[in-house]
C-alpha positions as CSV (number, residue, x, y, z in Angstrom):
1,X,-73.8,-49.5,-130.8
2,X,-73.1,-46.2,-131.0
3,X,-74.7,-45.3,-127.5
4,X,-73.8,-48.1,-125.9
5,X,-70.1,-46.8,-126.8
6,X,-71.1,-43.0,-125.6
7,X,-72.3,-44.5,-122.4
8,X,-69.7,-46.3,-121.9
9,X,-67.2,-43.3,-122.5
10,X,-69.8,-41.2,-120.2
11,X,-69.0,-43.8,-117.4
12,X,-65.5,-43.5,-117.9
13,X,-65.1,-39.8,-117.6
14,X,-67.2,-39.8,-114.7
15,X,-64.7,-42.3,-112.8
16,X,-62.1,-40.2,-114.1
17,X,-63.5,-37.2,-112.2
18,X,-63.6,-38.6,-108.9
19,X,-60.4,-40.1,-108.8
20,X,-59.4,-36.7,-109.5
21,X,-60.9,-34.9,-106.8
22,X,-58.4,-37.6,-104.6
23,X,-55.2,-36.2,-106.0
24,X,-52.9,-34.3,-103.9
25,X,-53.7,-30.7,-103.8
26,X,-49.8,-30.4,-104.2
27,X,-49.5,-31.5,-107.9
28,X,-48.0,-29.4,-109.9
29,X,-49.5,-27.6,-112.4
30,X,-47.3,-28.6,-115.2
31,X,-48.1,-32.3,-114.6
32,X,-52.3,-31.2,-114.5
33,X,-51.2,-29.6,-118.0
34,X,-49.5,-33.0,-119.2
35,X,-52.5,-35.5,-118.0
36,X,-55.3,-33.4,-119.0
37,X,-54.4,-31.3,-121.6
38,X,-56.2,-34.3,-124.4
39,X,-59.0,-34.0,-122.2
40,X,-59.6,-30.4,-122.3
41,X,-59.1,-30.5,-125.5
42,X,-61.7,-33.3,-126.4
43,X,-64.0,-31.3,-123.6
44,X,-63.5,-28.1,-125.8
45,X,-65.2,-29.5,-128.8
46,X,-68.8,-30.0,-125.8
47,X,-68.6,-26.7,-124.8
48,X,-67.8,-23.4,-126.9
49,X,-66.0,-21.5,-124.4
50,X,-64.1,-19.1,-125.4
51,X,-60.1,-19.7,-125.6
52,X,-58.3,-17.6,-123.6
53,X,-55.9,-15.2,-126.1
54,X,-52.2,-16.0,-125.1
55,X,-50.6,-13.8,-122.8
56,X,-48.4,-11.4,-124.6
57,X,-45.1,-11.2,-122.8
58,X,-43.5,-7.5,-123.1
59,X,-39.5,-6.9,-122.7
60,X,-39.7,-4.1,-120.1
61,X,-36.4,-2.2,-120.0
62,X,-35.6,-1.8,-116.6
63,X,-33.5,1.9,-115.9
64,X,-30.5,1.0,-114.1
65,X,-28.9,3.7,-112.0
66,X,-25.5,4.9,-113.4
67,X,-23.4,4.9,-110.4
68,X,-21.3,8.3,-110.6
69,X,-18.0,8.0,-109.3
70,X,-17.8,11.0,-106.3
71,X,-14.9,13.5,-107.2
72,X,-12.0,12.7,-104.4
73,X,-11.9,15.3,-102.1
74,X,-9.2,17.8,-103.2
75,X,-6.3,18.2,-100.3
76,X,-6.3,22.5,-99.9
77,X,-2.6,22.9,-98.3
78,X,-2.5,24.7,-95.4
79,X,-0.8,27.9,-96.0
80,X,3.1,27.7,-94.6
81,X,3.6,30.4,-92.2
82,X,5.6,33.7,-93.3
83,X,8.7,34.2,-91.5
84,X,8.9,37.5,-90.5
85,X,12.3,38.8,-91.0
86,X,13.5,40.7,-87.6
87,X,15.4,44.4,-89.1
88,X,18.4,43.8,-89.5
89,X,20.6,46.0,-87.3
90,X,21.8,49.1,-88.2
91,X,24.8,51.1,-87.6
92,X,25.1,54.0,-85.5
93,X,27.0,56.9,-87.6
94,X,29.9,58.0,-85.7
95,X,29.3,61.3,-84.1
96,X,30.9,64.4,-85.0
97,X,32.2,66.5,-82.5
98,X,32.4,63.6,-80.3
99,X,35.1,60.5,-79.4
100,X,34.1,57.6,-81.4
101,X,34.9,54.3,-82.6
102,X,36.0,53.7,-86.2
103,X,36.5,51.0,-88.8
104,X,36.5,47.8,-86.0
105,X,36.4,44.6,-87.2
106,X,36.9,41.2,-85.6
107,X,38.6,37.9,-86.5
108,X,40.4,34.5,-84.6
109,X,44.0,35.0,-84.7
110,X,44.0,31.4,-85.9
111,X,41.7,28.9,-86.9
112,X,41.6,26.5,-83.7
113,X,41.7,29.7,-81.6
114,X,39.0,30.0,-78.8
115,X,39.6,33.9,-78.6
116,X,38.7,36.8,-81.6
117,X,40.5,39.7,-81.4
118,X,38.3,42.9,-81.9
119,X,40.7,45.7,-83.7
120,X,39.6,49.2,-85.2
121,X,40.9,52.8,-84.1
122,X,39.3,55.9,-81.6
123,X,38.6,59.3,-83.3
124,X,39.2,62.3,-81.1
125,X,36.9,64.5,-82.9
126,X,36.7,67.4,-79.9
127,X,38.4,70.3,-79.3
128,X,40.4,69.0,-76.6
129,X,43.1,66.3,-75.5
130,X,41.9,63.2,-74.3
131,X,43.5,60.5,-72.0
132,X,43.4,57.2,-70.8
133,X,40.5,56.4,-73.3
134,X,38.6,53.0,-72.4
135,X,36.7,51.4,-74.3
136,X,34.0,48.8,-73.3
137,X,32.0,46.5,-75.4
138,X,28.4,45.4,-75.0
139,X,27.9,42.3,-76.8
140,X,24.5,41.0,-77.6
141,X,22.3,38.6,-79.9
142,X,19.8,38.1,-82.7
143,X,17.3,39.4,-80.1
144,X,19.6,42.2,-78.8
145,X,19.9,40.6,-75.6
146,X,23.4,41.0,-73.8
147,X,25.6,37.9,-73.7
148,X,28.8,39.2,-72.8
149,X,31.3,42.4,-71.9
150,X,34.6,43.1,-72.2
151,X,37.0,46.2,-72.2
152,X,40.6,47.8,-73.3
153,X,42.1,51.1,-73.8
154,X,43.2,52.8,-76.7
155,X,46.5,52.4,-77.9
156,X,47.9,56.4,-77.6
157,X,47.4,57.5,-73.9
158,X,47.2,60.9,-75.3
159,X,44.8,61.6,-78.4
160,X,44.8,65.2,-79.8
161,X,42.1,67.1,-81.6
162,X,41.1,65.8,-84.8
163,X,43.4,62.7,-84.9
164,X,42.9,58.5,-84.0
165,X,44.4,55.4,-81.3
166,X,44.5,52.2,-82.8
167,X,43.4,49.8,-79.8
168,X,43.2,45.7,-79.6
169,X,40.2,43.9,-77.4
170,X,41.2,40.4,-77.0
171,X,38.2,38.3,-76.1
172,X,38.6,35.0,-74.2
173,X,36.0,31.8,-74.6
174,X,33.7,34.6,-76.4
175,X,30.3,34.8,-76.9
176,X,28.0,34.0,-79.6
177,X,26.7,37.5,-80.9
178,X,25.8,39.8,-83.7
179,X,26.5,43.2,-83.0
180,X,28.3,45.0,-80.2
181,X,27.6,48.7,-78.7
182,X,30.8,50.5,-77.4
183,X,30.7,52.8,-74.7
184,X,33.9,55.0,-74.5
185,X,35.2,56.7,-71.0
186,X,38.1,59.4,-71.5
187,X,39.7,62.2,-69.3
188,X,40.3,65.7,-71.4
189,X,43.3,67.2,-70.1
190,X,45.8,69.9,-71.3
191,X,48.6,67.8,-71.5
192,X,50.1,67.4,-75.3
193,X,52.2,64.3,-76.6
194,X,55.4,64.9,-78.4
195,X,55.6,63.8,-81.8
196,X,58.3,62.1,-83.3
197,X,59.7,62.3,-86.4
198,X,60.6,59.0,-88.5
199,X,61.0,57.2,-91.7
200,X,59.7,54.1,-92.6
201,X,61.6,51.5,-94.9
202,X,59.8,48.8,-97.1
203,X,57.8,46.1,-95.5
204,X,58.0,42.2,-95.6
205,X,56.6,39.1,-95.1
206,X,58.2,36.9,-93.1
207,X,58.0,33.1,-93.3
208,X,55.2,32.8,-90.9
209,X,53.1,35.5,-93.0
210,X,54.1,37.9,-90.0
211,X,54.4,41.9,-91.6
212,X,57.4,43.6,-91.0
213,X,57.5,47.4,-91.1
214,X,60.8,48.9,-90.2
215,X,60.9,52.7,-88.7
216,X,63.3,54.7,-87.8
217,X,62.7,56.9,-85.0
218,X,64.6,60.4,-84.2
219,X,64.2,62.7,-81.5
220,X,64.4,66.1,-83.0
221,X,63.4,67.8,-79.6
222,X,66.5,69.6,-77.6
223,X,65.1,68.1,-74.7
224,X,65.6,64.2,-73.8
225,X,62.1,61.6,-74.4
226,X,61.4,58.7,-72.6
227,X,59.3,55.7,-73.5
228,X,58.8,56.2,-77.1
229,X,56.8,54.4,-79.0
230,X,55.7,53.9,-82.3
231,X,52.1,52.4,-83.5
232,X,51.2,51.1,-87.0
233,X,47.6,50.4,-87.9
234,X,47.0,48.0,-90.7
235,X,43.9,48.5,-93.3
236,X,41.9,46.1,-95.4
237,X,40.8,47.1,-99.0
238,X,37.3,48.0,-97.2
239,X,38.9,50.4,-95.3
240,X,38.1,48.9,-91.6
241,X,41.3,48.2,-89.7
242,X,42.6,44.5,-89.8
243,X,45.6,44.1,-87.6
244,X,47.5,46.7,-84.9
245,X,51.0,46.5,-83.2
246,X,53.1,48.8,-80.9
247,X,56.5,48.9,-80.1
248,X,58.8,51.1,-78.1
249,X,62.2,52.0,-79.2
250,X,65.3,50.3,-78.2
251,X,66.3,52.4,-76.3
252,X,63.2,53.6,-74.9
253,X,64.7,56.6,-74.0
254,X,66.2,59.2,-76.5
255,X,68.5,61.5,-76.6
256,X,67.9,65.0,-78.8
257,X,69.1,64.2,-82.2
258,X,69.4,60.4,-81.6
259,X,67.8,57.9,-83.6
260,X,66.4,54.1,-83.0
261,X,65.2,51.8,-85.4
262,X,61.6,50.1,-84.1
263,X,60.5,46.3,-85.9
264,X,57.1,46.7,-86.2
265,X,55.4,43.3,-86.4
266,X,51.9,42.6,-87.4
267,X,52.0,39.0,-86.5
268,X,48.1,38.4,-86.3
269,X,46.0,40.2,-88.9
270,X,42.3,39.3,-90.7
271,X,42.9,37.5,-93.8
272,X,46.2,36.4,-92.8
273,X,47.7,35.4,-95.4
274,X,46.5,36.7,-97.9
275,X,48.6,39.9,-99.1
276,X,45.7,40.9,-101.8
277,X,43.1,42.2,-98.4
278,X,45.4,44.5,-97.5
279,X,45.2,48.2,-98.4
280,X,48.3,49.9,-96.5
281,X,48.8,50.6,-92.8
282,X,49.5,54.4,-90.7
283,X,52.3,55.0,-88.5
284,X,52.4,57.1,-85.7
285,X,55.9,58.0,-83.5
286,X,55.3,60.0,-80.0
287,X,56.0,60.3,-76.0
288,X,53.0,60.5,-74.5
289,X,53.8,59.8,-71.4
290,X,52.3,61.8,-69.0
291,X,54.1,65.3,-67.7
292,X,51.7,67.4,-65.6
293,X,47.8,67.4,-65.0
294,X,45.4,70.2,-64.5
295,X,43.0,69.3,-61.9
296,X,40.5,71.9,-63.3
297,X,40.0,70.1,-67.1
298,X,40.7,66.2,-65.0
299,X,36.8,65.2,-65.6
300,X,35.6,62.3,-66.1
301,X,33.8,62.0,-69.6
302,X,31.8,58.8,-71.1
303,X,30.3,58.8,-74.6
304,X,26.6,57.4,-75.2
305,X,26.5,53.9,-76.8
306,X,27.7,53.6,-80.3
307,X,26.6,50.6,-82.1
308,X,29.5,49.3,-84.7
309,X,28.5,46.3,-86.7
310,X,31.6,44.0,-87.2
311,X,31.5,41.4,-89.7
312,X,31.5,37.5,-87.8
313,X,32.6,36.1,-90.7
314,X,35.9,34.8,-89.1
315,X,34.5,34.7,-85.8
316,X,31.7,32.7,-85.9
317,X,32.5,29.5,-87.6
């Protein structure tokens, strides 16, 4: 019974195999494991093969890459470019020995003005009389380039040794400038001025901020003088000359011993109103009106150019 059973399994397997060998080569292998794993099994106890050991499955760490974050690139400013300041200009000292301009200064006579009035005084620093003094400015800009000219004459037609003209340049639709050069042409002669003696009462301010300073003017000559006049120079408290006026006697002519009082008005003056810039102010009563000429000292003279730097300030706004 007992081999009869064995064959009988024997046959069985054998059938098994072959419909085996029909299956689709495309079974998967997890299904081979799940039909046939009994019969392996059951085969096992036939043959003593050896089991295979069980695949020992090893955790390898895998070294990931850090990423590192690449440092932004730092902006490096461009450096600003240096301004160069340009010199500023400087002042040419007034001669000595020489005719020269003094103490100018320049300002708008008011504020919707499109004229500046350039004021300040001649020296006569040489050894003779001078006359007809002109005086001609040379206006020019940051870059010293020449943007303008103008001219005037001094105040006195006769300047002696050692003493000063006020004079007034009145500049029409001006300009824009930073310094000016002054050239100065004069005549030395041997004619003299007579000088007058006078008095001078307090001055006033008016009601249109206009200053007042009243002279009296008397010929103390035996000999009559016609057209005499008197000049006043007005000063700031930096000593440059702010304001000028003339003004001739009425009567212009006078008689030896006779007297005339003269109204001098400073009507337009830098830092008008204000009373506190004002220093003081020079008078000056004389005839110099011309009486004879000498041919022989009649020449012609013109000074080299004198650079004067006037404040803008009031000018330039």
């Amino acid at each position: 019974m007992l081999k009869w059973l064995i064959s009988f399994v024997a046959l069985l397997l054998v059938n098994q195999g072959q419909q085996f060998q029909n299956v689709d080569a495309e079974v998967s292998l997890s299904c081979v494991f799940c039909v046939y794993a009994p019969i392996a099994l059951e085969r096992a106890s036939f043959t003593e093969s050896p089991v295979a050991s069980t695949p020992t499955v090893r955790a390898t760490t895998i070294a990931v890459a850090t990423v590192t974050d690449a440092p932004l690139p730092t902006e490096t400013p461009l450096p600003l470019p240096t301004e160069t300041p340009l010199p500023l200009p400087t002042e040419t000292p007034p001669p000595s020995g020489l005719v020269s301009v003094r103490k100018a200064s320049a300002f708008r006579p008011y504020t919707w003005s499109s004229s500046q009035y350039i004021v300040g005084e001649i020296r006569n620093e040489t050894s003779s009389t001078i006359r007809f003094a002109k005086i001609t400015a040379i206006f020019r800009n940051d870059a010293g380039a020449v943007v303008g000219t103008d001219y005037t004459y001094a105040y006195i037609g006769l300047i002696i040794p050692n003493s000063n003209s006020p004079f007034l340049m009145i500049v029409n639709d001006e300009p824009t400038w930073t310094t000016v050069d002054f050239l100065i042409e004069y005549r030395e002669t041997d004619e003299q001025p007579y000088v007058m003696e006078f008095t001078v009462s307090d001055a006033y301010l008016d009601s249109y901020d206009a200053i007042h300073v009243p002279v009296q003017v008397t010929n103390q000559d035996s000999v009559p003088h016609t057209f005499v006049k008197v000049f006043t120079t007005l000063y700031g408290t930096d000593g440059r000359v702010i304001g000028v006026d003339s003004s001739y006697t009425s009567p212009s002519t006078l008689a030896p011993g006779e007297s005339a009082m003269v109204d001098v008005e400073f009507y337009f003056w830098d830092g008008k109103p204000d009373m506190s810039q004002i220093a003081g102010f020079v008078v000056a009563a004389l005839d110099d009106s011309p009486t004879y000429r000498s041919k022989e000292t009649d020449r012609v003279r013109i000074t080299s150019p004198q650079r004067v730097l006037i404040s803008t300030e009031q000018v330039h706004r």
